[in-house]
N, C-alpha and C positions, 0 to 999 in steps of 0.2 A: 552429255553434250555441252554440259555451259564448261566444264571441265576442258573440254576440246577449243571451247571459245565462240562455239555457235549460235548458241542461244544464252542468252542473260537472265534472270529472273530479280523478282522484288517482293517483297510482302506486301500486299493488300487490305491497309486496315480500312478505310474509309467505310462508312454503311454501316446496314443493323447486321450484325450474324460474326460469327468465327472471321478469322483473316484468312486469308489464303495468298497462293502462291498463283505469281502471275508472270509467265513468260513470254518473252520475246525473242524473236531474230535478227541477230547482229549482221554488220558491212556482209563480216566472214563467211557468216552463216547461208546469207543471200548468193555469197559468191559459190560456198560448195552448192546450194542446191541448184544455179542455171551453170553449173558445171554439169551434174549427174541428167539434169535435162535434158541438155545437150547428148550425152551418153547414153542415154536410153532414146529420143529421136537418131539417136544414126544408128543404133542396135535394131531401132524398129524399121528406120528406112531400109536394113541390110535384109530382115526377114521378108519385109515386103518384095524385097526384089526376085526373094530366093522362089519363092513361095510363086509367084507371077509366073516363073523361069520352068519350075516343078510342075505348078499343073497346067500352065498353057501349053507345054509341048505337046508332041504324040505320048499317046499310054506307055506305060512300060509293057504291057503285054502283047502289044502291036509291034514293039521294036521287038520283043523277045519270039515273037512267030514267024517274023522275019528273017529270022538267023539262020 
């Protein structure tokens, strides 16, 4: 990811113990993820609607004794 440009990191020495790796989220980074938010809210609004459509109709078994 930091590769791609989304995340940055830095070493962490300050304090008592080992250093470590400490990352963050870049402009970029922020923009892919309320991108894919986006894409999964209208992925969800699209299931919601199916879903609403599917089972508030008649059964299918009702249409199908119907016939």
């Amino acid at each position: 990811m930091e590769e791609n440009g989304v995340v940055k990191s830095k070493w962490e020495t300050s304090g008592d113990g080992p250093a470590r790796r400490m990352y963050s989220i870049t402009d970029a980074g922020e923009a892919y993820l309320d991108f894919w938010a986006n894409s999964l809210k209208q992925y969800k609004q699209t299931m919601d609607a199916f879903l609403r459509i599917y089972t508030g109709g008649p059964s299918r078994r009702a249409e199908e004794n119907d016939r």
